[in-house]
RODO-2510 file (C-alpha; in nm, 4 decimals, decimal comma):
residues 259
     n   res          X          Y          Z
     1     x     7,9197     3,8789     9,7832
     2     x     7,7619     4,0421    10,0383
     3     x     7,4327     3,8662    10,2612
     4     x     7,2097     4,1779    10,1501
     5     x     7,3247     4,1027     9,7582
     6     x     7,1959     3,7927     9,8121
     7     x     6,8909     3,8348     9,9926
     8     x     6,8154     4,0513     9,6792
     9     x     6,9273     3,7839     9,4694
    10     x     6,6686     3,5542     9,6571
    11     x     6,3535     3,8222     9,7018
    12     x     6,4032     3,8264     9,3168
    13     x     6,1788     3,5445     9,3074
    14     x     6,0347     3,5623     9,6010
    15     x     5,9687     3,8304     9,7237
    16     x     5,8765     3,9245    10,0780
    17     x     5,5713     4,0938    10,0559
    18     x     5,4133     3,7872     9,9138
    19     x     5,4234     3,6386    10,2762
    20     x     5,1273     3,6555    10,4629
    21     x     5,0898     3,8621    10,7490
    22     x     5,1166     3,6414    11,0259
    23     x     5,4010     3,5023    10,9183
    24     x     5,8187     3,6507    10,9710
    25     x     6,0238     3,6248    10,6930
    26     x     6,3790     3,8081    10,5909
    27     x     6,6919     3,7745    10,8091
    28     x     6,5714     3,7363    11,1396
    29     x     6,9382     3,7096    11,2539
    30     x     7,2881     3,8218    11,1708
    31     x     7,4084     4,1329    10,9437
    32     x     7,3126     4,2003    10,6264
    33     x     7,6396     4,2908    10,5354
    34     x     7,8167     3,9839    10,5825
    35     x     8,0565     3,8676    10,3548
    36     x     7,9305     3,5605    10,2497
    37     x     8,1369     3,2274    10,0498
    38     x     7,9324     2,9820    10,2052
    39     x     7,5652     2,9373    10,1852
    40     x     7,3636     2,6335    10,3835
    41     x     6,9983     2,5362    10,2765
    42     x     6,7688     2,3639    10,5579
    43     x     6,3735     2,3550    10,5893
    44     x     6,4584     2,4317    10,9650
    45     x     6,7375     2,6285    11,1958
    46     x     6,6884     2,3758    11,4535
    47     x     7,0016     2,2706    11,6819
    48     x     7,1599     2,0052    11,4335
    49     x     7,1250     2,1723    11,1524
    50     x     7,2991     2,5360    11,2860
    51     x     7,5466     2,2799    11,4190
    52     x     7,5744     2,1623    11,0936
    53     x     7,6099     2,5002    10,9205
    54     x     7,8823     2,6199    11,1854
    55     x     8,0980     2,2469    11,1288
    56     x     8,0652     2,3644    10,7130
    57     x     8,1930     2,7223    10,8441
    58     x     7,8810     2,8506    10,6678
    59     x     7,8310     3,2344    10,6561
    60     x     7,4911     3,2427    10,5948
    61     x     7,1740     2,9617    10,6927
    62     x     6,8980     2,9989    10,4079
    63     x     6,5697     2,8108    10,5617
    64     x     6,1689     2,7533    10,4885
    65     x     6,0629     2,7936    10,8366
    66     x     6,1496     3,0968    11,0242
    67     x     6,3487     3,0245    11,3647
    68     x     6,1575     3,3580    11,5224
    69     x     5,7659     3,3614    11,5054
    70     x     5,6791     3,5979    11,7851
    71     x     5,8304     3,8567    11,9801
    72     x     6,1391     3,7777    12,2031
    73     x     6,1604     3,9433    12,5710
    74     x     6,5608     3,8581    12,6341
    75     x     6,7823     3,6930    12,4406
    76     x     6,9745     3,4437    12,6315
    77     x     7,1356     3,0303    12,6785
    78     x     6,8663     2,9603    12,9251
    79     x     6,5875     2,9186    12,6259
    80     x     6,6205     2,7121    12,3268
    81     x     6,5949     2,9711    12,0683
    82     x     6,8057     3,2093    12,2827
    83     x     7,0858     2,9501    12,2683
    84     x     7,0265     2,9026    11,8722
    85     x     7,0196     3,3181    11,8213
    86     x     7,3627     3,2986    11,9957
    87     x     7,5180     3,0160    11,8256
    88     x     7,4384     3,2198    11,4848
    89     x     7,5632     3,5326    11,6239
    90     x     7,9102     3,3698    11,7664
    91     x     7,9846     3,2253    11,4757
    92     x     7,8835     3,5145    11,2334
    93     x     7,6156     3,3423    11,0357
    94     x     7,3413     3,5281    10,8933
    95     x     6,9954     3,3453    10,8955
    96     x     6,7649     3,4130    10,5991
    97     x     6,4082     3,2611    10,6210
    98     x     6,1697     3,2003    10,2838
    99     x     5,8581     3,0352    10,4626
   100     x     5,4930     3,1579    10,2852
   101     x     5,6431     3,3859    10,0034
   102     x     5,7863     3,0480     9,8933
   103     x     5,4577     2,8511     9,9566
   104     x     5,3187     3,0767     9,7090
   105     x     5,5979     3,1796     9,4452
   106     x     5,7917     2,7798     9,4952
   107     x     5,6545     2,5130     9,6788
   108     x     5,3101     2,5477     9,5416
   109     x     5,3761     2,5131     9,2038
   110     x     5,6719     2,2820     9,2576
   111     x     5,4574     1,9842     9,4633
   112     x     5,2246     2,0341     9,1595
   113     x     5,4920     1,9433     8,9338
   114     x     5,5996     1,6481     9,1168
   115     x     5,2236     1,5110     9,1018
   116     x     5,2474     1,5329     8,7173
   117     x     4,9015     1,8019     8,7571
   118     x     4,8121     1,9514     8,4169
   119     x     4,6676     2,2697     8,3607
   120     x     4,6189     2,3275     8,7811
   121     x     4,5073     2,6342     8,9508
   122     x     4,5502     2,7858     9,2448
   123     x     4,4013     2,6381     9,5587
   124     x     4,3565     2,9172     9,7941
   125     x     4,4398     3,2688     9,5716
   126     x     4,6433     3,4807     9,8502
   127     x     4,7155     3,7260     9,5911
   128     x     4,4864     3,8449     9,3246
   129     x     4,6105     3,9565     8,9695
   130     x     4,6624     3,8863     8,6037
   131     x     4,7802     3,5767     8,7031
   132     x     4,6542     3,5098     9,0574
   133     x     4,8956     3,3579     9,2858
   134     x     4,8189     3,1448     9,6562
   135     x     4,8697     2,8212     9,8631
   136     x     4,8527     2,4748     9,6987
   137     x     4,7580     2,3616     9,3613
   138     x     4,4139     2,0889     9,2582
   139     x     4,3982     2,0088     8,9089
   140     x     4,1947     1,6818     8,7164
   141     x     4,3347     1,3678     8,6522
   142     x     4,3638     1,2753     8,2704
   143     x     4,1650     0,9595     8,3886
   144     x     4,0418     0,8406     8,7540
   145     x     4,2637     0,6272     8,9592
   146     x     4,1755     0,4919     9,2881
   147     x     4,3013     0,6633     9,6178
   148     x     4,5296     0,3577     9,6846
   149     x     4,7353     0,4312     9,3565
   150     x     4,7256     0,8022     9,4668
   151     x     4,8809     0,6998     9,7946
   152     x     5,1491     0,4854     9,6007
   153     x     5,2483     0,8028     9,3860
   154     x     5,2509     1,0391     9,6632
   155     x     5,4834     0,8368     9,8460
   156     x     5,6943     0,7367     9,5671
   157     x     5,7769     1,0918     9,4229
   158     x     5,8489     1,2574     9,7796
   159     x     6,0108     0,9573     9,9016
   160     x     5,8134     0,8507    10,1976
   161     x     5,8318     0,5176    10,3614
   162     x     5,4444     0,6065    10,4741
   163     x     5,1199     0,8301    10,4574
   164     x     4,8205     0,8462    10,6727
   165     x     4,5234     0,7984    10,4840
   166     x     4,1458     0,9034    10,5579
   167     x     3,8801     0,7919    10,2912
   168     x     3,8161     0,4402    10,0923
   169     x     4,1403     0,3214     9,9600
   170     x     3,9241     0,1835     9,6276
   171     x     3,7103     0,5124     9,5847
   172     x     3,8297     0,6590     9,2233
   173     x     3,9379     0,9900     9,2472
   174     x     3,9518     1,2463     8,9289
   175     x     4,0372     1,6175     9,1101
   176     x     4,3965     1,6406     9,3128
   177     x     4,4737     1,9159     9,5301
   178     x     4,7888     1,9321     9,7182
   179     x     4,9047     2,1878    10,0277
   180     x     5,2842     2,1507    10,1517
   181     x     5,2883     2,1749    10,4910
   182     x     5,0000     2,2278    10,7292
   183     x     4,7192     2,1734    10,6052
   184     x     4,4077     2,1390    10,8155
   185     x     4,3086     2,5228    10,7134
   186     x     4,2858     2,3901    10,3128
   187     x     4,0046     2,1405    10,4057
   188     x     3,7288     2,3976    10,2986
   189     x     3,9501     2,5365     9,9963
   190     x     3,9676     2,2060     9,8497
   191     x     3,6081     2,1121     9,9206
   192     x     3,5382     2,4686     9,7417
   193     x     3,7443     2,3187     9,4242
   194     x     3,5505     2,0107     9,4456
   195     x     3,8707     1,8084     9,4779
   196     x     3,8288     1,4408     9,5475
   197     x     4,1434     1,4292     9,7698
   198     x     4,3857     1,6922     9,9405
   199     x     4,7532     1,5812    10,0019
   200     x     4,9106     1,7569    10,3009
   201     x     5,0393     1,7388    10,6554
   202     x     4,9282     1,7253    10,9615
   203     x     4,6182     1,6465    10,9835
   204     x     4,4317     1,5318    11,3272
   205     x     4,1883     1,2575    11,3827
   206     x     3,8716     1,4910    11,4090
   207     x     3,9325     1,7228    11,1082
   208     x     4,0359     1,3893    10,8893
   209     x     3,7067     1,2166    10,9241
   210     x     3,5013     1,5495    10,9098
   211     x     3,6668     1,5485    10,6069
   212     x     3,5757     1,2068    10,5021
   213     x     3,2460     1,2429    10,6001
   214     x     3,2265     1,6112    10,3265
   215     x     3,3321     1,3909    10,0895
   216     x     3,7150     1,4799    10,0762
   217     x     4,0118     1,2103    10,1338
   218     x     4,3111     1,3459    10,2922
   219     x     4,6368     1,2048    10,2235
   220     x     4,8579     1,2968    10,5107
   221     x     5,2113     1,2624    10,3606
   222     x     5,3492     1,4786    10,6834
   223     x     5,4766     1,8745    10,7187
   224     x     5,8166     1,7870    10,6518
   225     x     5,7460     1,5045    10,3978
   226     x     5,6582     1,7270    10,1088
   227     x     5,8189     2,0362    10,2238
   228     x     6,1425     1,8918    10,2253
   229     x     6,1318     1,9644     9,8485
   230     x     6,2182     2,3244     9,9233
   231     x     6,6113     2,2484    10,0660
   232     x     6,7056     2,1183     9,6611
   233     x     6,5108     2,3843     9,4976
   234     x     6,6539     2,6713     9,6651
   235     x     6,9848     2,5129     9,6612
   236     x     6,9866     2,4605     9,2879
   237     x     6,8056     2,7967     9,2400
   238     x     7,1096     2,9968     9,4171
   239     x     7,4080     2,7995     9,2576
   240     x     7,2507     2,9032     8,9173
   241     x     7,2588     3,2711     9,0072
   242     x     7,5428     3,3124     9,2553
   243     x     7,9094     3,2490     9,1254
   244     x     8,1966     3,2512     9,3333
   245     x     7,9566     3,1020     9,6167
   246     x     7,9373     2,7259     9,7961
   247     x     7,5754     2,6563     9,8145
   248     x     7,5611     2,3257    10,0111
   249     x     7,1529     2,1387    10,0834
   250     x     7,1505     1,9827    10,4148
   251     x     7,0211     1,6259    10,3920
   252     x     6,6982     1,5046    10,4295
   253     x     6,6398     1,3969    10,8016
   254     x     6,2564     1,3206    10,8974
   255     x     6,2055     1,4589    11,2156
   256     x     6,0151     1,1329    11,3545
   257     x     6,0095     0,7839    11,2964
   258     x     5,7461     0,5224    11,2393
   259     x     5,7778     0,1981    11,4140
***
């Protein structure tokens, strides 16, 4: 199979054009004809990982975050993302990035999922329609549970050994919304849904007791602590419609500790 059967394979779900504009999605490196036999999954193409994926004698690097945001003047081992572009290209590895077409078509729905929400909606609508589709989910709780419990859940389905919490550990809370990722720019949204708590990432001191004081708590369960979700989604999602193919996830490595 070639790499531009299965970008087609993967823009069947998710297609491009449902990124946003700021963002760079597609294959930001390599050739789309590439024969490919081995595919690895990663949230990032950071230095381990593309070691990782040349060790596995990968063909092609599938990842949530794009390695190239902005534009590039030269393209050499003097800069960090020179020196990844090159490792790719010596090895022949295409790299394929799914970052806010997935936010809206996956990860939304999925971190929804694994917060048991019923019935949610969208949390910010980034694409109108018959069935509008956006960033994040909020739905109601069948019956209020205070934020402590919330915390408990949050890090027992993503499998975190800790959140950051702003708001009243005891206060009950009856609306959920929940934004992979970054998600200082979803305080508003979820104050719009009248959500009682948002669980995200990377949230600062200011913006977390602003937040507080609006009447939202903000679970910060960290970028890569929900997000990480994406690596055995698209993993499974490509061995069930790819044959002939090694689809292999990389593991889940937190890129900071807590001590």
């Amino acid at each position: 199979m070639l790499c531009k059967e299965v970008m087609d394979i993967l823009e069947e779900n998710y297609p491009a054009d449902y990124a946003l504009d700021w963002d760079n999605v597609g294959l930001l490196v390599g050739r789309d004809d590439k024969e490919v036999r081995r595919i690895y999954v990663a949230l990032d193409a950071d230095d381990e990982t593309i070691e990782a994926a040349v060790r596995w004698k990968a063909d092609m690097l599938v990842t949530h975050h794009p390695m190239i945001f902005s534009g590039l003047k030269r393209i050499n081992n003097l800069d960090f993302i020179g020196a990844r572009i090159l490792k790719l290209v010596q090895n022949d590895i295409s790299c394929y990035a799914m970052h806010t077409n997935y936010d809206v078509l996956g990860m939304a729905e999925l971190s929804g999922r694994k917060m048991s929400l019923e019935d949610p909606e969208v949390l910010e609508v980034t694409r109108d329609g018959e069935q509008p589709e956006g960033i994040g989910r909020v739905a109601d709780l069948a019956s209020p549970a205070p934020l402590r419990e919330i915390c408990w859940s949050v890090k027992d389905r993503f499998h975190l050994g800790a959140v950051k919490v702003f708001g009243d550990m005891d206060q009950p809370v009856s609306r959920i919304a929940i934004s992979p990722g970054s998600g200082k720019s979803m305080i508003k949204a979820a104050l719009d849904k009248k959500a009682d708590v948002l669980i995200t990432g990377d949230i600062d001191h200011h913006t977390g007791i602003d937040a507080v004081a609006q009447g939202l708590a903000v679970i910060d369960a960290g970028h890569y602590g929900i997000e990480h979700i994406f690596i055995e989604d698209v993993k499974e999602y490509l061995k069930e419609k790819l044959e002939g193919v090694e689809v292999k996830a990389a593991p889940v490595r937190h890129p900071f500790q807590i001590v």
